[in-house]
VOLUM-605388 format. One record per atom (N, C-alpha, C, CB): x negated, y negated, z. Coordinates in steps of 0.05 Angstrom, whole numbers, padded with zeros to 5 digits, always signed. Atoms other than C-alpha are relative to their C-alpha. Glycine has a CB too. Layout:
% residues N
XYZ;...
END
This chain:
% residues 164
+00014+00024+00008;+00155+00174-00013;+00001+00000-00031;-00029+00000+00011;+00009+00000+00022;+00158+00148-00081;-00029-00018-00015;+00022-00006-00009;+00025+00024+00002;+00091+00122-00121;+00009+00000-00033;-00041+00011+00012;-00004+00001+00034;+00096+00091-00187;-00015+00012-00014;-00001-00024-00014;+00020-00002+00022;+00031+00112-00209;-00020-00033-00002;+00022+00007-00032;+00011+00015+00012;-00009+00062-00244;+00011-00018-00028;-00017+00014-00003;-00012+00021+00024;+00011+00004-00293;-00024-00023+00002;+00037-00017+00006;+00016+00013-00003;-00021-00060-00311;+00020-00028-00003;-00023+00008-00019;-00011+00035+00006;-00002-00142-00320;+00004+00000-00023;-00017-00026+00006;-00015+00010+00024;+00031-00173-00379;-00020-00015-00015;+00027-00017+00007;+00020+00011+00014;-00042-00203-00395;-00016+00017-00010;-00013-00018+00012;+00039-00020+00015;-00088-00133-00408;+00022+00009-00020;-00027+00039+00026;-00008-00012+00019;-00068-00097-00463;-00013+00041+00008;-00013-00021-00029;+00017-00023-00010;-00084-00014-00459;-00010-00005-00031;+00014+00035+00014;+00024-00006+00010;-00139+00013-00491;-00009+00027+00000;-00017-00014+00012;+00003-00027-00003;-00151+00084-00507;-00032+00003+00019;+00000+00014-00034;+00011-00009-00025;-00188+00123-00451;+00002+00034-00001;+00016-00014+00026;-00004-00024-00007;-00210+00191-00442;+00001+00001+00032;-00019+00018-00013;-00009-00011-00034;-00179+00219-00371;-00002-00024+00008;-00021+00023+00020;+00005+00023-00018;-00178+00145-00345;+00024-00023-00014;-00037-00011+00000;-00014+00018+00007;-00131+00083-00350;-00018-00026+00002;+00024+00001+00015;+00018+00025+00010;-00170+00035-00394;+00021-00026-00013;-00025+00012-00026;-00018+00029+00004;-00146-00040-00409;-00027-00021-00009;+00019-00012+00036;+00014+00022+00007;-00178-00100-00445;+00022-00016+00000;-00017+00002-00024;-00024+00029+00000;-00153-00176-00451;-00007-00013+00028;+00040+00009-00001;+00002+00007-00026;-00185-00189-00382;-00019-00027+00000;-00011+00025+00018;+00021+00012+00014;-00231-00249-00416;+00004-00032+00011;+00002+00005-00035;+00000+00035-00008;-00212-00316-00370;-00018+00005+00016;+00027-00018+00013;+00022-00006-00024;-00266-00333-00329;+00011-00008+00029;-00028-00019-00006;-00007+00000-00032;-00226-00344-00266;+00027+00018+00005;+00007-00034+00011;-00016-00026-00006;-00178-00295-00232;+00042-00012-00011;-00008+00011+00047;-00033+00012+00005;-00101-00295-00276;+00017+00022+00009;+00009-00007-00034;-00033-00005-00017;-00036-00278-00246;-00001+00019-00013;+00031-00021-00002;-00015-00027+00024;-00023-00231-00308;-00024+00020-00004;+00011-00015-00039;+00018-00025-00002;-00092-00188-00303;+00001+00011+00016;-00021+00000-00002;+00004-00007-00026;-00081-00136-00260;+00003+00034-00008;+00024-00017+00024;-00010-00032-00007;-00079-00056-00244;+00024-00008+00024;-00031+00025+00015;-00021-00007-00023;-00010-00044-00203;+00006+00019+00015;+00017+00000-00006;-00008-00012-00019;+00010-00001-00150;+00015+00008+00013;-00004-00002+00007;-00025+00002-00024;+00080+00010-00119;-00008+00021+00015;+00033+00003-00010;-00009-00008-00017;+00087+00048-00058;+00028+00005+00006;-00008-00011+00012;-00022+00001-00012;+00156+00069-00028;+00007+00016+00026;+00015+00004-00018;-00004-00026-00023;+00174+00103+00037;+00037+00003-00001;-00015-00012+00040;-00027-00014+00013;+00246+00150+00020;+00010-00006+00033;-00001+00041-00016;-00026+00007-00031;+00308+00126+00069;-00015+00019+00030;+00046+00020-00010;+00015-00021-00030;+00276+00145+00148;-00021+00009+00001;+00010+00023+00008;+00039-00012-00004;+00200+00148+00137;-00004-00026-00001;-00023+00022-00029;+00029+00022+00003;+00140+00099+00139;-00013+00012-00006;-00015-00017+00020;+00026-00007+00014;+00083+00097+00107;-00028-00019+00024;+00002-00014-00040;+00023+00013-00016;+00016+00081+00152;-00022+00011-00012;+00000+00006+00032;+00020-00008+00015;-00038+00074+00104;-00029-00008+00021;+00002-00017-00032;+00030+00010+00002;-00121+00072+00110;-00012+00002-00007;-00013-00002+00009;+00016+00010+00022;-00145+00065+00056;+00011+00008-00025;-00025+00008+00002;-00007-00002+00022;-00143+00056-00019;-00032+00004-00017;+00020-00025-00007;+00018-00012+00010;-00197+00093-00052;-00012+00008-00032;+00006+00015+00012;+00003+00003+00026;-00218+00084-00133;-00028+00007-00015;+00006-00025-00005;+00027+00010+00015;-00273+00091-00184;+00008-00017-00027;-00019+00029-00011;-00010+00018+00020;-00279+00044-00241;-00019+00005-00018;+00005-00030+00006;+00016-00009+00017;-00317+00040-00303;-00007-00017-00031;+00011+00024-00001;-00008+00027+00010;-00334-00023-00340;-00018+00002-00027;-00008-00027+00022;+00009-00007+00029;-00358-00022-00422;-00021-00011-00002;+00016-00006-00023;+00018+00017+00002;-00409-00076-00412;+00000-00027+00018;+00000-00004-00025;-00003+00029-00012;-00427-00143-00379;+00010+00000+00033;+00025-00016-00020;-00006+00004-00028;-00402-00163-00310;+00025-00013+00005;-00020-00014+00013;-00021+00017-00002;-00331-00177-00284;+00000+00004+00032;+00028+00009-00018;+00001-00003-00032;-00307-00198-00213;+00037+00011+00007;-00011-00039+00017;-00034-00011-00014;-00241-00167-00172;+00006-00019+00018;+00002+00032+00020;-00017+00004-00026;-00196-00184-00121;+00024+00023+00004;+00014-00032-00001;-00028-00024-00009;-00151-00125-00088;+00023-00018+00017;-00014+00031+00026;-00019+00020-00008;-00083-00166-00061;+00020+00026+00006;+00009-00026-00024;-00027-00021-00004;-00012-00131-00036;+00026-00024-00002;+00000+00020+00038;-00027+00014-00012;+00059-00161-00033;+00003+00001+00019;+00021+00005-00005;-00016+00008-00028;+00067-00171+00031;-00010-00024+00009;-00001+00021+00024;+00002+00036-00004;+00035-00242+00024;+00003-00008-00022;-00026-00016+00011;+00009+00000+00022;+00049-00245-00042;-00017+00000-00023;+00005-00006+00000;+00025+00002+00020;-00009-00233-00076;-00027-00023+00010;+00015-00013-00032;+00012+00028-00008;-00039-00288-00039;-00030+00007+00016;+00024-00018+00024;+00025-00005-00006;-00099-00251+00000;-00024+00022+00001;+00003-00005+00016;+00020-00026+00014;-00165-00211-00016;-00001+00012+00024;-00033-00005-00015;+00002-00019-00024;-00165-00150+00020;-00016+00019-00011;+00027+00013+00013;+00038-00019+00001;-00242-00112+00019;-00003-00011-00014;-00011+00033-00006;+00010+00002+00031;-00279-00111-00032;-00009+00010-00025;-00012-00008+00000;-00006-00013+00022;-00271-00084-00093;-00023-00002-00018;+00024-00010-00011;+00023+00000+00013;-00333-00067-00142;+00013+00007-00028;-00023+00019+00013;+00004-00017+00031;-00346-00048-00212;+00010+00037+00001;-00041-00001-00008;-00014-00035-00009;-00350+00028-00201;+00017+00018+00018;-00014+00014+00004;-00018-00021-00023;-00307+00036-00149;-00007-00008+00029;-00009+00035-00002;+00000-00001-00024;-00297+00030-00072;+00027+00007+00016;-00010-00021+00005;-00019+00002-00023;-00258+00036-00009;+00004-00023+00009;-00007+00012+00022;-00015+00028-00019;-00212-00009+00017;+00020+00003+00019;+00015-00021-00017;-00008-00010-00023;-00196-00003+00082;+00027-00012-00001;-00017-00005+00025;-00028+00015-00010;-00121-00012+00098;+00010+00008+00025;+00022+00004-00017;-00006-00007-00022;-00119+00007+00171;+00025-00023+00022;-00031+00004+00011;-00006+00028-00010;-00099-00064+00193;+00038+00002+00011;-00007-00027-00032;-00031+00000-00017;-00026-00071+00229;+00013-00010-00024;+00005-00023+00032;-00024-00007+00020;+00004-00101+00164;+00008+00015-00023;+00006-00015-00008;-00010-00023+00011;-00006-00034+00128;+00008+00018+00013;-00015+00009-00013;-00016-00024-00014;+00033+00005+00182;+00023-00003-00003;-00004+00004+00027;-00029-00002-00006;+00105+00028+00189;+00013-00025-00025;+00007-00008+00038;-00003+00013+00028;+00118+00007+00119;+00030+00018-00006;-00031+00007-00025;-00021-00022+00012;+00190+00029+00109;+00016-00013-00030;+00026+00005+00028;-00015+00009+00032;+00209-00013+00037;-00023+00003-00013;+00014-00035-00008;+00019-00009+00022;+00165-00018-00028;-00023-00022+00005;+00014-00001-00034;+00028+00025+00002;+00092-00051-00025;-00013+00008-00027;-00028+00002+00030;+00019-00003+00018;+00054-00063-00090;-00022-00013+00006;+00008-00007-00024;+00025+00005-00005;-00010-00073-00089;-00013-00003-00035;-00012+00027+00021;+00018+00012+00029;-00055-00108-00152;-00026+00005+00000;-00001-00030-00004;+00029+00016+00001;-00131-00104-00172;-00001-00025-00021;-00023+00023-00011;-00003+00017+00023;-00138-00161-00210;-00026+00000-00006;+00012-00027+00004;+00023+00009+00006;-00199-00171-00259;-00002-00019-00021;-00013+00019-00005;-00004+00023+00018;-00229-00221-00299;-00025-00008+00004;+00024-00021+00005;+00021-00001+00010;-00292-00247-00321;-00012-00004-00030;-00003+00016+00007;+00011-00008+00022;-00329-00269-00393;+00021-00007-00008;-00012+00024-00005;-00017+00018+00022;-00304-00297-00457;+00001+00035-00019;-00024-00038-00019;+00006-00015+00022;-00314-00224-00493;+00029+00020+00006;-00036+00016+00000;-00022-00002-00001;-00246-00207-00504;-00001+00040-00013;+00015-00028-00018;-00006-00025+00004;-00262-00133-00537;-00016+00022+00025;-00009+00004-00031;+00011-00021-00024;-00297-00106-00468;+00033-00001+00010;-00032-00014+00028;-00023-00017-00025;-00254-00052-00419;-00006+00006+00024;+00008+00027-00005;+00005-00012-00030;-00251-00034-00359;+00033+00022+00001;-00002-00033+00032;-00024-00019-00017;-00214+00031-00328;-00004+00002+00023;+00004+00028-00005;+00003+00001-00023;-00194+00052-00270;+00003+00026-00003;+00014-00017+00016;-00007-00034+00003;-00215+00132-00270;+00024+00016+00012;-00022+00015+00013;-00027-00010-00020;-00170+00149-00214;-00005-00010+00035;+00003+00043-00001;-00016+00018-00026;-00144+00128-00145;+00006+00015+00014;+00025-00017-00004;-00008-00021-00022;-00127+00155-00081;+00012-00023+00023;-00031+00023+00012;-00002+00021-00013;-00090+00111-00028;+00008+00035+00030;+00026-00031-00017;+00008-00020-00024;-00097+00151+00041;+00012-00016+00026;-00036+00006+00003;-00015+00008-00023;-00054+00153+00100;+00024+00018+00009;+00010-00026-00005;-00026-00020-00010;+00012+00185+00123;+00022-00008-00001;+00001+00009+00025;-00024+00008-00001;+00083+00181+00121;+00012+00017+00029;+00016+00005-00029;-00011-00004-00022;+00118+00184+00185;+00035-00004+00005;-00016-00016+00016;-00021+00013-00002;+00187+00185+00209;+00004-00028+00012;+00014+00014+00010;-00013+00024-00009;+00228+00120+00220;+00015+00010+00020;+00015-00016-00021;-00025+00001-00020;+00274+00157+00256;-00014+00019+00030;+00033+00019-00019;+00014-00015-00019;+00259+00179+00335;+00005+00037+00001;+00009-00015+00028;-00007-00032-00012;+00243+00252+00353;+00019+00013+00019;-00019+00010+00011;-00027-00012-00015;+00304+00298+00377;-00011-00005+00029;+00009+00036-00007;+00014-00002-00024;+00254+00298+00444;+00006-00027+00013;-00031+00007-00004;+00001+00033-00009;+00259+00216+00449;+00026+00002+00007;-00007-00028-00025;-00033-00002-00017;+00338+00222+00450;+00003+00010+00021;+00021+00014-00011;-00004-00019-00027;+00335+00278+00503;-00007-00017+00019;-00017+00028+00004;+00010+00003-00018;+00296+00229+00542;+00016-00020+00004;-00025-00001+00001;-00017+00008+00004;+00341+00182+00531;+00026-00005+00018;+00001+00010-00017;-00038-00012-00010;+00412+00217+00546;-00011+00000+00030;+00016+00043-00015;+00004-00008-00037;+00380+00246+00617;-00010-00026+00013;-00028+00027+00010;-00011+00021-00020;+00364+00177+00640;+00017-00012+00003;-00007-00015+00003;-00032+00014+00003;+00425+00145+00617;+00017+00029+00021;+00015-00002-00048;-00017-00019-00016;+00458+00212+00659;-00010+00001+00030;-00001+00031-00013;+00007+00004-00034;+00415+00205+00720;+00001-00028+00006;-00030+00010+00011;-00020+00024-00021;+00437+00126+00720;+00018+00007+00007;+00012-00025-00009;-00029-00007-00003;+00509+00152+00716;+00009+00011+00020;+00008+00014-00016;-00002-00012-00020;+00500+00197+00772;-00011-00010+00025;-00009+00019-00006;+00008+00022-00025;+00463+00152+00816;+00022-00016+00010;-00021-00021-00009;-00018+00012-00003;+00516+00105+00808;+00027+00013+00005;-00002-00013-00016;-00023-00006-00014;+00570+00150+00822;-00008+00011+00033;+00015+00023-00019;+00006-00008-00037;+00539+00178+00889;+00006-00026+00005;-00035+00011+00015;-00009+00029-00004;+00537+00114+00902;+00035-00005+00009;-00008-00016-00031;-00032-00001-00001;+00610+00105+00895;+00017+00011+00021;+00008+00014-00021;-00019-00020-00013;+00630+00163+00927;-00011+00001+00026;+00002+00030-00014;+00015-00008-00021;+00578+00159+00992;+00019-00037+00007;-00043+00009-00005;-00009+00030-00002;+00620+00077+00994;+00035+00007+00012;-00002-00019-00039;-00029-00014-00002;+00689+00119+00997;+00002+00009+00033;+00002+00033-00024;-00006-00010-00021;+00680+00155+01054;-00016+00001+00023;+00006+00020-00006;
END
């Protein structure tokens, strides 16, 4: 599996931070395209990824801002949990975070307030779940081959009980 890590949108700017990834510039009062924490995911050729959950603390300088947590796989298009100030869980159990075998990013976006020198970080992150193979267990083929060999053999008795 590869993970990018953490990045941000082309609207925060960083912001020095001890042990945490801090960002200002988040200062429209309704939610923009370009404020965001990022996220890739990847599952390596013949795995999935089957997440549940994405797990954070946060840590805001002053004042009050609001989130939305989003993924690519509707483009950005719907809030999934709900995302606080200091942090929460967000469940990703749901059927379209399973058997994830290309790249999903995932956004927090924030935003909030005209006061352009407040920050917010994001201390650290945990996204929770498993990677599984894509490809079936040697056991699934076996089961496989021996019915494909006991049609074969059915159908030749067959054959041969027609002969004589």
């Amino acid at each position: 599996m590869t993970v990018t890590g953490i990045g941000f949108g082309s609207g925060l700017t960083g912001n020095a931070g001890a042990n945490r990834y801090n960002v200002k510039g988040f200062n429209s009062t309704a939610l923009d395209a370009n404020d965001y924490f990022t996220f890739t995911l990847d599952a390596d050729s013949g795995f999935a990824i089957n997440l549940t959950s994405f797990v954070y603390t946060g840590q805001l300088s002053s004042g009050s801002i609001s989130f939305a947590f989003r993924s690519s796989l509707d483009n950005f298009a719907t809030n999934i949990g709900t995302p606080a100030t200091s942090g929460a869980t967000i469940d990703l159990s749901g059927a379209q975070f399973q058997n994830l075998s290309s790249a999903v990013t995932f956004r927090l976006y924030i935003w909030g307030g005209t006061d352009a020198a407040r920050t917010y970080s994001v201390n650290d992150f945990t996204f929770n779940g498993a990677v599984i193979s894509a490809i079936p267990e040697p056991h699934e083929y076996g089961i496989a081959i021996a019915t494909l060999l006991g049609t074969i053999i059915i159908v030749r008795r067959r054959q041969k009980s027609q002969v004589a």
